[in-house]
C-alpha positions as a Python dict, from the first residue, in 0.01 Angstrom:
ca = {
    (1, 'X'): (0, 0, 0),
    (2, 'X'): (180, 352, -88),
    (3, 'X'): (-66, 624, 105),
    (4, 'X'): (124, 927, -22),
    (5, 'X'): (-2, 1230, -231),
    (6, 'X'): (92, 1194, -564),
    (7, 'X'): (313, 1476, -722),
    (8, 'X'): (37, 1566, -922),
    (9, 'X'): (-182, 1561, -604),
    (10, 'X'): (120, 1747, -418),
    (11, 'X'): (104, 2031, -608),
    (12, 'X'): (-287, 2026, -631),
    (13, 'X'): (-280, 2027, -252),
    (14, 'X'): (-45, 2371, -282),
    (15, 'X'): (-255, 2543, -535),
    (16, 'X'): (-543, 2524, -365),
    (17, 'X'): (-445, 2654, -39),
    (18, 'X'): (-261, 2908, -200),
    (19, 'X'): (-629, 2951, -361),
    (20, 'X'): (-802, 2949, -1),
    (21, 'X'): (-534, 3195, 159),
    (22, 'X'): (-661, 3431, -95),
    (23, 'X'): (-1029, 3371, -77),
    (24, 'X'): (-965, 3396, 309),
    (25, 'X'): (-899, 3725, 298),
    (26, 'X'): (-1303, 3786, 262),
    (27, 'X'): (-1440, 3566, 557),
    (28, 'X'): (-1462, 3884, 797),
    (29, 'X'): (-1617, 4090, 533),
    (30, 'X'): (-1870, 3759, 409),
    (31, 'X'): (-1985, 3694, 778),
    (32, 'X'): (-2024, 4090, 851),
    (33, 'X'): (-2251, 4188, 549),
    (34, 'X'): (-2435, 3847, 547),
    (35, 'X'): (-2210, 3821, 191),
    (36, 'X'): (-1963, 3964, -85),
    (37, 'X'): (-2069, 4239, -279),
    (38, 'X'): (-1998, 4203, -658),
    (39, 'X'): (-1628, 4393, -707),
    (40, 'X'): (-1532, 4087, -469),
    (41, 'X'): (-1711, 3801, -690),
    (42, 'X'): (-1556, 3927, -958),
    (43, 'X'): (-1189, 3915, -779),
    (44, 'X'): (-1282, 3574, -639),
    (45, 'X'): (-1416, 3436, -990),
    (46, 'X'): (-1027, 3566, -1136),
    (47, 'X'): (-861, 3425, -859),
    (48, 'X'): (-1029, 3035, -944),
    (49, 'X'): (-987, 3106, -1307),
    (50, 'X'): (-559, 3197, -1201),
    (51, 'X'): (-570, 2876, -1018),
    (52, 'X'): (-675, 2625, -1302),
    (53, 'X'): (-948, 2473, -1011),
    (54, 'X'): (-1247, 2565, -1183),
    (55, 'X'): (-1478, 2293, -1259),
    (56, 'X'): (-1257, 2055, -1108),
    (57, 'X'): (-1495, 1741, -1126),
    (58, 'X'): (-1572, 1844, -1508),
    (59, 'X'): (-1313, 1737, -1796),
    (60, 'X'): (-1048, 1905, -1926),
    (61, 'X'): (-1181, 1885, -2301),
    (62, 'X'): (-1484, 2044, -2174),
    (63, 'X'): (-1307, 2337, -2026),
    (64, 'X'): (-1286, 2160, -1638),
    (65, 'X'): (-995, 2063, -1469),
    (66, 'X'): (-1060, 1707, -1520),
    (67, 'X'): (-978, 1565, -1135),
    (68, 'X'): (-1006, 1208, -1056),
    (69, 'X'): (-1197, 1215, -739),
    (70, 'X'): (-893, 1133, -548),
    (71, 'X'): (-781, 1454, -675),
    (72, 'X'): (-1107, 1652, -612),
    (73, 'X'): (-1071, 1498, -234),
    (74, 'X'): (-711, 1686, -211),
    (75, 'X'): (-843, 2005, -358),
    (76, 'X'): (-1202, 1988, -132),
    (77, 'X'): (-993, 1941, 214),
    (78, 'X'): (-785, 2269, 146),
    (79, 'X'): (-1107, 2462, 56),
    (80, 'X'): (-1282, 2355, 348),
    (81, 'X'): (-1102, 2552, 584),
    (82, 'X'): (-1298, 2848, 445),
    (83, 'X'): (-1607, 2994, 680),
    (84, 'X'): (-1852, 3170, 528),
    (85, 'X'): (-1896, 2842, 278),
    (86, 'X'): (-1669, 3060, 49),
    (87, 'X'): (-1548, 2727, -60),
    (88, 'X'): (-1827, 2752, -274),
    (89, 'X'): (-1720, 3004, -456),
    (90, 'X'): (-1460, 2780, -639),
    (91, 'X'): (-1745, 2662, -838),
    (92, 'X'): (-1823, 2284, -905),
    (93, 'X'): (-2152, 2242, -1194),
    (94, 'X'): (-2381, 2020, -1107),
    (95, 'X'): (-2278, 1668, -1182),
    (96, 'X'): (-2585, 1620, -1306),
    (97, 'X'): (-2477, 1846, -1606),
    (98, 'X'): (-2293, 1633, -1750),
    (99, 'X'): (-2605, 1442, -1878),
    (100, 'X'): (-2666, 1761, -2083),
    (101, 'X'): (-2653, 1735, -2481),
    (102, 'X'): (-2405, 1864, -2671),
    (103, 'X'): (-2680, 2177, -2730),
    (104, 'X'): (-2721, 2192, -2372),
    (105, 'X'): (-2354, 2173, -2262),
    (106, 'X'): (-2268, 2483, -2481),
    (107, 'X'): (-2565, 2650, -2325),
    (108, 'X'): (-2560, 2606, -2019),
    (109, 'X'): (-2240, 2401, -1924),
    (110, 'X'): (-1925, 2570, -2091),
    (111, 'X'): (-2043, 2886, -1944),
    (112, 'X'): (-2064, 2774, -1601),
    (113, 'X'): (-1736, 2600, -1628),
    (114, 'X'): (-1621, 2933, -1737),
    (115, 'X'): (-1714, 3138, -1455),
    (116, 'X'): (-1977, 3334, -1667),
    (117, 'X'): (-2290, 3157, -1535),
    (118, 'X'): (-2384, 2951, -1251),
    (119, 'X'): (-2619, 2651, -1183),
    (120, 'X'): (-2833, 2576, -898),
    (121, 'X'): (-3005, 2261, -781),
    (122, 'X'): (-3410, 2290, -739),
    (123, 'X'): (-3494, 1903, -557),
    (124, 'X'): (-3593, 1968, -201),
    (125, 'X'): (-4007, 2072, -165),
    (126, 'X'): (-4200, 2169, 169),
    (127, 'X'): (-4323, 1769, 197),
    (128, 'X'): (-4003, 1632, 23),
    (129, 'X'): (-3724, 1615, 216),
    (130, 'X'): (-3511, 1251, 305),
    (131, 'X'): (-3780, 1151, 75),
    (132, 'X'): (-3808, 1277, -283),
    (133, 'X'): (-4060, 1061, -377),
    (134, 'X'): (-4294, 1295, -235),
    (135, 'X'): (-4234, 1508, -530),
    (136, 'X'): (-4534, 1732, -556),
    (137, 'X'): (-4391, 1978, -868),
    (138, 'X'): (-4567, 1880, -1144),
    (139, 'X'): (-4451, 1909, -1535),
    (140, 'X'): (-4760, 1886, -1766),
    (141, 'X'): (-4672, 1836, -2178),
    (142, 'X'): (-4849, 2064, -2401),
    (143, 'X'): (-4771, 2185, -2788),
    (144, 'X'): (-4448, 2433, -2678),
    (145, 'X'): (-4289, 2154, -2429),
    (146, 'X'): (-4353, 2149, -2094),
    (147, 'X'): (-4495, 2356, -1801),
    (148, 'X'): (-4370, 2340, -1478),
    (149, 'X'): (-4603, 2411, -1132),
    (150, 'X'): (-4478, 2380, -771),
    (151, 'X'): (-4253, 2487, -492),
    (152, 'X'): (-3892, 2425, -431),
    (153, 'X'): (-3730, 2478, -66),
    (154, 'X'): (-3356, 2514, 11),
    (155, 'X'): (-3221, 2595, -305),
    (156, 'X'): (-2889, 2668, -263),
    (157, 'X'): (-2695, 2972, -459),
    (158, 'X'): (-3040, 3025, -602),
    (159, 'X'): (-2995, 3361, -529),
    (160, 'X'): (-2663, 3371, -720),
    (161, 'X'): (-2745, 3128, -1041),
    (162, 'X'): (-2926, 3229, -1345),
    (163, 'X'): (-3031, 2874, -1412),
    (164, 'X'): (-3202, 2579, -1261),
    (165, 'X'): (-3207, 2250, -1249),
    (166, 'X'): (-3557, 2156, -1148),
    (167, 'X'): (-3684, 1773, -1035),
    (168, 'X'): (-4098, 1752, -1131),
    (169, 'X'): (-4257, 1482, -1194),
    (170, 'X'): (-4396, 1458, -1579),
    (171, 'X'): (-4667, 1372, -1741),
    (172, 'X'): (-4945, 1202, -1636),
    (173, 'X'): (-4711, 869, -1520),
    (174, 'X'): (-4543, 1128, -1301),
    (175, 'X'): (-4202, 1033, -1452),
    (176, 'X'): (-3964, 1204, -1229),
    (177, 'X'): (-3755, 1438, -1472),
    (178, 'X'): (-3459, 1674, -1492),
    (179, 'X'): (-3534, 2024, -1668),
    (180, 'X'): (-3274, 2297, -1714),
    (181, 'X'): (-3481, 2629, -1655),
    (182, 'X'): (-3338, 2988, -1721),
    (183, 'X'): (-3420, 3181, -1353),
    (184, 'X'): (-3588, 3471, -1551),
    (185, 'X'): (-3864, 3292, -1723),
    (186, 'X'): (-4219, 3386, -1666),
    (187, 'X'): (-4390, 3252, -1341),
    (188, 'X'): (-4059, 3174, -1135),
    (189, 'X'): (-4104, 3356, -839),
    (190, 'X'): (-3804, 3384, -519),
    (191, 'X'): (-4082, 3360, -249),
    (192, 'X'): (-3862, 3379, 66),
    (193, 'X'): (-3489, 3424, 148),
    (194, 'X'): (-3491, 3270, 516),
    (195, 'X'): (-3163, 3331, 728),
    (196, 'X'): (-2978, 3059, 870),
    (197, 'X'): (-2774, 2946, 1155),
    (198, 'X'): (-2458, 2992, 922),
    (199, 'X'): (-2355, 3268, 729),
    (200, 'X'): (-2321, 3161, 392),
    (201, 'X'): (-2167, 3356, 80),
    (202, 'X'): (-2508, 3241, -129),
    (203, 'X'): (-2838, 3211, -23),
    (204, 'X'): (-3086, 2912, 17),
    (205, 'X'): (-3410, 3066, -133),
    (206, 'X'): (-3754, 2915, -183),
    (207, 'X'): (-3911, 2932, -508),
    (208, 'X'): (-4287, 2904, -659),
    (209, 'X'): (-4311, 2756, -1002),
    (210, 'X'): (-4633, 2862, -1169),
    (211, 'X'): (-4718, 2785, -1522),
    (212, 'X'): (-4354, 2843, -1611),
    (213, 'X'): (-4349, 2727, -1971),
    (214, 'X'): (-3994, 2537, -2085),
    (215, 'X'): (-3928, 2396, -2477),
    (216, 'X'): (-3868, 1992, -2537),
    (217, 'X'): (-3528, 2025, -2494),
    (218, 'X'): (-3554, 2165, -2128),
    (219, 'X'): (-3515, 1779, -2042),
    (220, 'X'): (-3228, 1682, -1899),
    (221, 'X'): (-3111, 1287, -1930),
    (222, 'X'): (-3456, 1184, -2074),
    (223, 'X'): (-3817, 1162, -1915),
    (224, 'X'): (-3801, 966, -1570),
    (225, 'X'): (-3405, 959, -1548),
    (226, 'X'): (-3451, 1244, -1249),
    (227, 'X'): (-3370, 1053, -933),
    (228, 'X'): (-3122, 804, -1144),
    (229, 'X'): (-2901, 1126, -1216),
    (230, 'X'): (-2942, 1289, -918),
    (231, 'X'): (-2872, 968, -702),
    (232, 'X'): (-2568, 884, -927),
    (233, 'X'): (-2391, 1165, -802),
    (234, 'X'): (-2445, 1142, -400),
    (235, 'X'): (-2174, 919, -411),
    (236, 'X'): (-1933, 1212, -477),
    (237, 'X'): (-2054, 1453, -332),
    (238, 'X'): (-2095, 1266, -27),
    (239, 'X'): (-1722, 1231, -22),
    (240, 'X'): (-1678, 1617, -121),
    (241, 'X'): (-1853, 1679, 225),
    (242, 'X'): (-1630, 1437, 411),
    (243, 'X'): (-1292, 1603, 239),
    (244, 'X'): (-1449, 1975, 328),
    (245, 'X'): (-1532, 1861, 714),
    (246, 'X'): (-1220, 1704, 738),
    (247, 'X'): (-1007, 2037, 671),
    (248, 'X'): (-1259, 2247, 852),
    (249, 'X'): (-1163, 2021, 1196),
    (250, 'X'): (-767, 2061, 1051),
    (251, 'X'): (-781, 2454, 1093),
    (252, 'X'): (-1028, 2432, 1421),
    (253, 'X'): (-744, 2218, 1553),
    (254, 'X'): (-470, 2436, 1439),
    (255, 'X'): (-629, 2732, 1545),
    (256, 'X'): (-715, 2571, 1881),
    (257, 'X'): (-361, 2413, 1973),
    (258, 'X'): (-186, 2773, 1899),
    (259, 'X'): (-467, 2933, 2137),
    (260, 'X'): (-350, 2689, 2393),
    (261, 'X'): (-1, 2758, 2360),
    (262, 'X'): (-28, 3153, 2418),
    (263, 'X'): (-289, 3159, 2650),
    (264, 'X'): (-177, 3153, 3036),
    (265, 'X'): (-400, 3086, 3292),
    (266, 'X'): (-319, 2990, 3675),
    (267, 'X'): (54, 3122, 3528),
    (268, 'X'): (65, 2884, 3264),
    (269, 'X'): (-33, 2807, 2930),
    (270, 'X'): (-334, 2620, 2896),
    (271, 'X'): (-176, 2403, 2674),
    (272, 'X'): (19, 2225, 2998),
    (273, 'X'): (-351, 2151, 3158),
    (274, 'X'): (-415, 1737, 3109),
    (275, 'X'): (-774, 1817, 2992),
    (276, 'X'): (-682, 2082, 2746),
    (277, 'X'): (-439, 1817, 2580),
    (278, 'X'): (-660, 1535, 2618),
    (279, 'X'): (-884, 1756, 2389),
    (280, 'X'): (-615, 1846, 2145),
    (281, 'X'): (-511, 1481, 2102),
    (282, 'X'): (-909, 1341, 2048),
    (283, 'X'): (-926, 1597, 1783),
    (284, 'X'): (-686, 1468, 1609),
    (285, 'X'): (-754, 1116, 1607),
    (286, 'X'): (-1126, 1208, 1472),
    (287, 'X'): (-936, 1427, 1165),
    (288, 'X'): (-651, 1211, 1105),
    (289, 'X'): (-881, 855, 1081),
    (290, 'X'): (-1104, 1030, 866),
    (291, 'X'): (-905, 1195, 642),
    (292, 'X'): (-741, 838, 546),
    (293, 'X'): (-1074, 677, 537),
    (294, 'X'): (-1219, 953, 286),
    (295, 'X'): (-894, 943, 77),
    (296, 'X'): (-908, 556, 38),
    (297, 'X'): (-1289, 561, -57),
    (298, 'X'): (-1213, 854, -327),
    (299, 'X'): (-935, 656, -441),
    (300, 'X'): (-1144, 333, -454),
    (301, 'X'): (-1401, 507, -660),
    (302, 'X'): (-1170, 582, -911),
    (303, 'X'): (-1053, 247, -956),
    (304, 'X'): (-1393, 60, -985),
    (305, 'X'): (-1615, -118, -1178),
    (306, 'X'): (-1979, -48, -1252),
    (307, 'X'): (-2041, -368, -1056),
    (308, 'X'): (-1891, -178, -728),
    (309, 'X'): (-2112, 151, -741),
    (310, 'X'): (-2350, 17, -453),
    (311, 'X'): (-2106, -134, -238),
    (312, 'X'): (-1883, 242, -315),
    (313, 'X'): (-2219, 415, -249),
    (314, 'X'): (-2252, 234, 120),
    (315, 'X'): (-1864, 346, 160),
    (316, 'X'): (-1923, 704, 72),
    (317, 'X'): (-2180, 718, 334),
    (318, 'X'): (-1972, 613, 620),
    (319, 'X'): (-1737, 840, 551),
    (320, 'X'): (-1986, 1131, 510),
    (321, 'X'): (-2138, 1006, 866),
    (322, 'X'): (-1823, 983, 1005),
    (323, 'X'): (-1644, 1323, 939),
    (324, 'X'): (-1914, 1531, 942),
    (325, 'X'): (-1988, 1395, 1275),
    (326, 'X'): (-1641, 1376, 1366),
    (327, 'X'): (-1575, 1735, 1258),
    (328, 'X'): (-1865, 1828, 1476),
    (329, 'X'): (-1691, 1672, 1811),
    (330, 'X'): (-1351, 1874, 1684),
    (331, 'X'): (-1519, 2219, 1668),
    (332, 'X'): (-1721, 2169, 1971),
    (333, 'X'): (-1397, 2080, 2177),
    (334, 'X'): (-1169, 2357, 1967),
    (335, 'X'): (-1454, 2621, 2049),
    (336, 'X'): (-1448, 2483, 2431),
    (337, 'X'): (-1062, 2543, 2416),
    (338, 'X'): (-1112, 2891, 2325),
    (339, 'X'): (-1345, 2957, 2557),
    (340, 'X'): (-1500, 3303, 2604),
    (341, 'X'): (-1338, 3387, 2263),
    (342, 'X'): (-1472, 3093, 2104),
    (343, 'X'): (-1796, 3278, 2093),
    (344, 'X'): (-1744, 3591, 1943),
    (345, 'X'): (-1810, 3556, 1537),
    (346, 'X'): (-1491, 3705, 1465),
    (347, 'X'): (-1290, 3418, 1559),
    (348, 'X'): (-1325, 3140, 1278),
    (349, 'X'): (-1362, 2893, 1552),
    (350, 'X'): (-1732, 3021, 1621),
    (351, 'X'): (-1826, 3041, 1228),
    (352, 'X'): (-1687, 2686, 1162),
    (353, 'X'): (-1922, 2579, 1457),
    (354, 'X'): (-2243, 2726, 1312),
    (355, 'X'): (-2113, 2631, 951),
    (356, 'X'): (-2060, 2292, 1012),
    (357, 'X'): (-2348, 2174, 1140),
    (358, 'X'): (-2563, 2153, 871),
    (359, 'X'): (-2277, 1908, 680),
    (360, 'X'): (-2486, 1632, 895),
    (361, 'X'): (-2799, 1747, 727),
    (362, 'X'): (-2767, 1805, 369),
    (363, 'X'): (-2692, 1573, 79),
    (364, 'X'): (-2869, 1308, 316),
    (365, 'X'): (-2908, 1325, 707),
    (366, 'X'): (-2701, 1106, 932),
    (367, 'X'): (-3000, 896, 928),
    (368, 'X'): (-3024, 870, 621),
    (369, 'X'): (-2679, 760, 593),
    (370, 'X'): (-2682, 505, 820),
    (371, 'X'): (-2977, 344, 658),
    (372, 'X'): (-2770, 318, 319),
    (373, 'X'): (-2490, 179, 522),
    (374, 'X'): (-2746, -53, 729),
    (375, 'X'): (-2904, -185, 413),
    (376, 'X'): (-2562, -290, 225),
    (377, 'X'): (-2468, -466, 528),
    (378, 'X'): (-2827, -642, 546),
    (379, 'X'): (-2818, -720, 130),
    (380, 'X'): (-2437, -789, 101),
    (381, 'X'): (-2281, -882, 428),
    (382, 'X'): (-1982, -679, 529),
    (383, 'X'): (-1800, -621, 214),
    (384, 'X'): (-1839, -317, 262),
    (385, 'X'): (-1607, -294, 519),
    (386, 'X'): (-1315, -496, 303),
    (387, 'X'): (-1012, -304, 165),
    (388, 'X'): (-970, -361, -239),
    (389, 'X'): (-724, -583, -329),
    (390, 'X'): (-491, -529, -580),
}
């Protein structure tokens, strides 16, 4: 087994925290004015474009960086120790876009891998959550295509994209379906903007869908391929989460272990107190298991057959559940360590413990996770615990 990085990975891992150092430079100003105001987009947007990290989980032929996912994992960790989810502002398109036709990809895709458009992911409704097969948004066929009715909830950068990709079940076999959607059509409406815990860079807004009339070749992937596509990518981004998490903890812990150091108390640092260090060292045992756990998985998924993608799947849950749960125990204890000052919002310490939480909520709830992980060991006995073999 050879666990090192890769030169290429190496040098990946140095251009993107070269990449976060300068994106860093706007967490005060993100988490103080709720956001970045455009002068600073535009900066950011030239800064990814400098790096050669745009699109990384897109190909190079299409204008992407073309990572394996072993490589996205190395990028992801650096970009995680951004608050403010500026991460996100080293954009990823949907993986779902890569199902678009060769029509749709110079419409909607190229631009977004260039930085001059942006996509944004309409699935979640008031009654469908865990479960999407509560899908209540409706697409109805008529002579100009189709028209789409309903609500969407927690849209992320919906505020920021000028696109959509909207899940509505079709036709009168409700046929759940995939439709790319320009943001300004007739009858989309941005209903409510509601603030959150964190402080992210975009916003999560709701929108109504009423009448809102799309052409035949709005479909994405082909009637009824909706919850095929947008499952087939959960295993990455699944792992994404679990890279981000992982380097959120890292800085926590960094930040937390040089707080100990320099503050005295009882005329001496804290860092000499047993239960300070016992901390420290349970910190990083969660970060450092995790981060080799993630990396083997991403490397794994790279290297497999189609006949491994629900076994892979079961793996990219655990290690979802595990670091973003893990990274929750590290923050809690780094913000502990700081103490008083580990709840005033301009230490990064308090953002990364708002910001973090909701990594056990979104692309599937720790409960949903360990039902995955449940039902491959139920279907498949533990295999899914076994290291590949060469």
């Amino acid at each position: 087994m050879d666990f090192r990085l890769t030169p290429r990975q190496a040098q990946l891992k140095a251009d993107a925290r070269a990449l976060t150092d300068v994106i860093a430079a706007y967490e005060n100003q993100c988490e103080e004015n709720n956001g970045l105001p455009a002068d600073a987009h535009a900066k950011i947007r030239d800064a990814v474009l400098d790096s050669g990290l745009q699109a990384v989980n897109m190909p190079a032929e299409w204008g992407g960086a073309g990572l394996t996912i072993a490589e996205q994992v190395t990028v992801q960790e650096e970009l995680g120790r951004l608050t403010g989810a500026l991460w996100d502002m080293v954009w990823r398109p949907a993986n779902a876009l890569r199902f678009c036709t060769p029509e749709q990809r110079e419409r909607f895709l190229t631009p977004v891998i260039r930085g001059e458009r942006r996509d944004c992911y309409a699935v979640t409704e008031p009654g469908a959550g865990s479960d999407p097969q509560n899908l209540a948004t409706t697409a109805t066929k008529n002579d100009r295509g189709w028209v789409l009715n309903g609500e969407k909830w927690f849209v992320t950068v919906g505020d920021h994209a000028d696109f959509m990709i909207v899940l509505a079940a079709a036709g009168p076999e409700r046929a759940p379906t995939l439709f790319l959607v320009d943001k300004d059509t007739p009858g989309i409406e941005m209903t409510r903007v509601p603030r959150f815990m964190h402080t992210f860079v975009y916003e999560h807004p709701e929108f109504t869908f009423t009448d809102v009339q799309v052409a035949e070749d709005a479909v994405l992937g082909g009637i009824g391929e909706g919850y095929d596509i947008t499952r087939s990518w959960f295993t990455e981004e699944r792992l994404m989460i679990a890279a981000r998490t992982t380097g959120a903890a890292e800085r926590a812990l960094e930040l937390a272990r040089d707080w100990a150091v320099e503050r005295e108390q009882f005329g001496a640092p804290i860092a000499s107190f047993q239960l300070i260090q016992g901390m420290l060292a349970d910190c990083a045992v969660d970060i450092a298991v995790n981060r080799a756990y993630t990396h083997q998985v991403a490397w794994e998924v790279g290297q497999a057959s189609a006949d491994d993608r629900k076994t892979l799947h079961a793996k990219a849950s655990i290690a979802k559940l595990a670091a973003s749960e893990a990274s929750g125990r590290v923050i809690d204890r780094c913000l502990q360590i700081h103490g008083g000052r580990g709840y005033d919002r301009t230490y990064a310490v308090e953002r990364l413990y708002r910001e973090l939480r909701v990594d056990r909520i979104w692309e599937g709830t720790s409960e949903i996770q360990r039902l995955i992980i449940a039902n491959e060991l139920i279907k498949r006995g533990s295999g899914v615990l076994d290291l590949p073999t060469a």
